[in-house]
C-alpha positions, 0 to 999 in steps of 0.5 A, a space after each residue: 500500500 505504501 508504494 502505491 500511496 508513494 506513486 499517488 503521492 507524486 502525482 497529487 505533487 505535481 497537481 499541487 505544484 500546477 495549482 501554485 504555478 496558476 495561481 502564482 501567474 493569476 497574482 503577477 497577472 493582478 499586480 500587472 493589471 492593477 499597475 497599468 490601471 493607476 497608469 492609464 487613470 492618473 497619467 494617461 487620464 483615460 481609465 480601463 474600465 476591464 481591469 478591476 474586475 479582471 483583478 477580482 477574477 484573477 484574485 479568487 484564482 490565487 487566493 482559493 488554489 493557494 488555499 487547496 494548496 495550503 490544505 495538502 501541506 497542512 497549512 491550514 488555520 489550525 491551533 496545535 498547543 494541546 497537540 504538544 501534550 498529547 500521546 502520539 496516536 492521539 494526535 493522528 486521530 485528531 489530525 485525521 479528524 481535522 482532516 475529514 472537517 477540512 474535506 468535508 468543507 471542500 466537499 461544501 466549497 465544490 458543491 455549492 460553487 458549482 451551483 452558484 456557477 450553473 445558476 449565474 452562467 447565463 447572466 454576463 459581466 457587465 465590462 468583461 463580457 463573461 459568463 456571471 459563472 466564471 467567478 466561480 471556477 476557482 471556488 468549485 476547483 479549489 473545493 475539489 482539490 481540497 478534498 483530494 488533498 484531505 484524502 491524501 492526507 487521510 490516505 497517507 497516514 493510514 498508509 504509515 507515511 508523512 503528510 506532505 509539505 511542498 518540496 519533501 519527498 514521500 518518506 515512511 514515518 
């Protein structure tokens, strides 16, 4: 099981890194667009009305699959004080329970996002032209991975090995 969970490990690597290229390219993308709105508004006196709520779109992109991310290296709000104290076993029943929380918002995040995607998909932004549903891609893709990578941390700790941080390799606990 371990070597199986080793080979999945790896994949679900690589889709994490994906996630954090996207949202890397969506933050230098907003910054982008964010600079060349101040300088056409208060230099070239003629504004772009697009890149406000294209900065938005690209926002919720980085923000939510950093998000999904930071659930699969264990980054996520959490408060580890009384985790110190206690017996080992203890503690992987408490972080499994932790994860089954965190998977089972994902699950919500995907669940409800795609709802609100389908519901708002015929309305059109106003000045980008876009389906209304577009906004909620990163909520229901980041829900989905969130739930991918609670499992994988479910899964890898059944299985005897480290939870992930970014960058490690799979290695037995």
């Amino acid at each position: 099981m371990q070597q199986r969970m080793i080979g999945i490990a790896g994949l679900l690597g690589l889709l994490a890194r994906g996630a954090l290229w996207v949202a890397g390219i969506a933050l230098v993308a907003m910054t982008a667009l964010v600079a060349a709105q101040v300088f056409a508004r208060y230099v070239v006196g003629a504004p772009l009305t697009w890149t406000e709520p294209t900065s938005i779109l690209l926002m919720g992109w980085f923000i939510l699959l950093g998000a999904a991310v930071g659930t699969r290296e264990g980054y996520h709000l959490s408060f580890d004080v009384l985790l110190m104290v206690l017996p080992q076993r203890i503690v992987r029943v408490l972080h499994s329970v932790s994860d089954l929380v965190v998977a089972g918002f994902g699950a919500g995040m995907a669940w409800f996002g795609f709802e609100l995607l389908t519901r708002t998909w015929t309305a059109s932004m106003p000045t980008l032209g876009l389906p209304g549903g577009v906004a909620f891609i990163p909520l229901t893709l980041s829900g989905v991975l969130i739930v991918i990578f609670s499992a994988e941390r479910l899964a890898r700790r059944a299985a005897g090995l480290k939870t992930a941080r970014f960058g490690d390799e799979v290695t037995e606990e």
